[in-house]
C-alpha positions as CSV (number, residue, x, y, z in Angstrom):
1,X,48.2,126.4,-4.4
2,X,48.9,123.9,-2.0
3,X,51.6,124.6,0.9
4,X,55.3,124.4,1.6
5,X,54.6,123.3,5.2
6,X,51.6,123.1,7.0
7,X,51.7,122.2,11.1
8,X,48.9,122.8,13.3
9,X,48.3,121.3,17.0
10,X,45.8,122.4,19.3
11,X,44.9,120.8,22.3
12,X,44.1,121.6,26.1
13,X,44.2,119.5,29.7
14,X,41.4,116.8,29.9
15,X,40.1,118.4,26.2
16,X,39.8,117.3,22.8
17,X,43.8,117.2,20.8
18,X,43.7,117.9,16.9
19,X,46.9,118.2,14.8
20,X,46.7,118.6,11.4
21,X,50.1,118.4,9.4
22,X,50.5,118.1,4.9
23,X,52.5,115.6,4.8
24,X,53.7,113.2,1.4
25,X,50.8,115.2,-0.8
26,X,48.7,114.5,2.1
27,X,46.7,116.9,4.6
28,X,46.7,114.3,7.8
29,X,44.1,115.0,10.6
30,X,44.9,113.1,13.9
31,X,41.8,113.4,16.8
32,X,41.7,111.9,20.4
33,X,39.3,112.7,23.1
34,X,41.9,113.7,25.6
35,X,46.1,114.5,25.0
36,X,46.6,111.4,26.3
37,X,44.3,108.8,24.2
38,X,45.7,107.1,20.9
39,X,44.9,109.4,18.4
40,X,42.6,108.4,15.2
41,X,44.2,109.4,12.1
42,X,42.7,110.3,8.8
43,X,44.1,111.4,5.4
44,X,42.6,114.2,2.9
45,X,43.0,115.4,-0.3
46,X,41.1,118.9,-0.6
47,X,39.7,119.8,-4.0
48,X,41.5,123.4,-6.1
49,X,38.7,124.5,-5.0
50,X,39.2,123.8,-1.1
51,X,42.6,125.1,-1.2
52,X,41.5,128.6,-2.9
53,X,39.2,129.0,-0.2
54,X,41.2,128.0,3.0
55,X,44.2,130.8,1.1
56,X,41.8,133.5,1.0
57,X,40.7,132.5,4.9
58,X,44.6,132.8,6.0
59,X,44.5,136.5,4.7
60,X,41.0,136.9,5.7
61,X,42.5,136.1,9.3
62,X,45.8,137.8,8.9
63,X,47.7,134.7,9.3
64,X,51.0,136.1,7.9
65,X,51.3,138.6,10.5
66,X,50.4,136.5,13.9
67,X,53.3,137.3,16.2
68,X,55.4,134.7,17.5
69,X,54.2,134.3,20.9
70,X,50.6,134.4,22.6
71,X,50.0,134.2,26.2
72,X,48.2,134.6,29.0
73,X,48.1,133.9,33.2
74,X,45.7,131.5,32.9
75,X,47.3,128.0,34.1
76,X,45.0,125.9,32.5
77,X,43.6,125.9,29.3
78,X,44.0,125.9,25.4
79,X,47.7,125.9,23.6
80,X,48.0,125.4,20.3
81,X,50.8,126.2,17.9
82,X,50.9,126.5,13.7
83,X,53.7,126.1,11.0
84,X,52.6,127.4,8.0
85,X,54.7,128.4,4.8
86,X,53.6,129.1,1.2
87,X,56.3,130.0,-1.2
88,X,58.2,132.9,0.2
89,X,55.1,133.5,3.4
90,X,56.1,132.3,6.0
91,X,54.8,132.1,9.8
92,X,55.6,130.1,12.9
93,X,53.8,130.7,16.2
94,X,51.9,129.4,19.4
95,X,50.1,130.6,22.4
96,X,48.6,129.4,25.6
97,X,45.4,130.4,26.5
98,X,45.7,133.6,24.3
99,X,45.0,134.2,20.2
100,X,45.7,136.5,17.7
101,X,44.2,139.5,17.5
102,X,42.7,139.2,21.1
103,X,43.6,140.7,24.4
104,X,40.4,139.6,26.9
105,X,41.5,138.4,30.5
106,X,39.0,135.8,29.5
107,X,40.6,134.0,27.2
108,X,38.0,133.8,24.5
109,X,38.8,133.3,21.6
110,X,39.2,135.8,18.6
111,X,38.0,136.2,15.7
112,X,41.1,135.9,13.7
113,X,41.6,132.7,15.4
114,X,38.2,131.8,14.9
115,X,38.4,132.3,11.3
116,X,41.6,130.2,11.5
117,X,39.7,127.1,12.5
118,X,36.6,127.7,10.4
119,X,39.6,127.3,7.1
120,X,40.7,124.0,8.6
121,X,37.2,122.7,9.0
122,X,36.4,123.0,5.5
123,X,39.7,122.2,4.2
124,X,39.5,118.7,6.6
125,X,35.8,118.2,7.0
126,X,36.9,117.9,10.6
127,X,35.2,120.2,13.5
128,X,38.4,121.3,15.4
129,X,37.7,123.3,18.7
């Protein structure tokens, strides 16, 4: 139930940085205002229960199949990047300004992605934007 490796960062100029890593039995939350404050770190341990849940989100969101690479023309903006690997699933990507399962010049956000964050929030308790 619980991950091989789990790495997620997402963060943004003059915007809120989250990074959430499972580290030493551990799921670690670190928050700061801006990429450049001290970040505040917390440590959780998600219930069975939790974990079920935030699994069935990752398909839900088609996690496995993310491509490697998201981007868009937009200078500014949102990058983020995830390591994720369960047994023999595996995926590694990032994008900048641009999410899976998305292709607006806008770069709103998708629902894939938005999926994505919803399974962190209730494996954390932490609103990540």
């Amino acid at each position: 139930m619980l991950p091989d490796l789990l790495r997620f960062e997402i963060t943004g100029f003059s915007r809120e940085h989250h990074g959430i890593e499972w580290r030493d039995g551990w799921l670690w939350h670190r928050q700061a205002a801006t990429p450049l404050d001290r970040p505040i770190e917390t440590k959780v341990a998600p219930e069975p229960r939790q974990w079920e849940s935030f699994w069935k989100s990752v398909e839900a969101a088609d996690v496995w199949h993310w491509r490697k690479e998201y981007s868009s023309e937009v200078c500014d903006g949102t990058q983020w990047s995830l390591k994720l690997q369960r047994g023999e699933q595996r995926v590694r990507c990032e994008g900048s300004n641009a999410y899976p399962g998305s292709d607006d010049p806008d770069c709103a956000r998708s629902v894939q992605f938005g999926r994505w964050l919803r399974a962190l929030r209730a494996l954390t308790g932490h609103p990540i934007r």
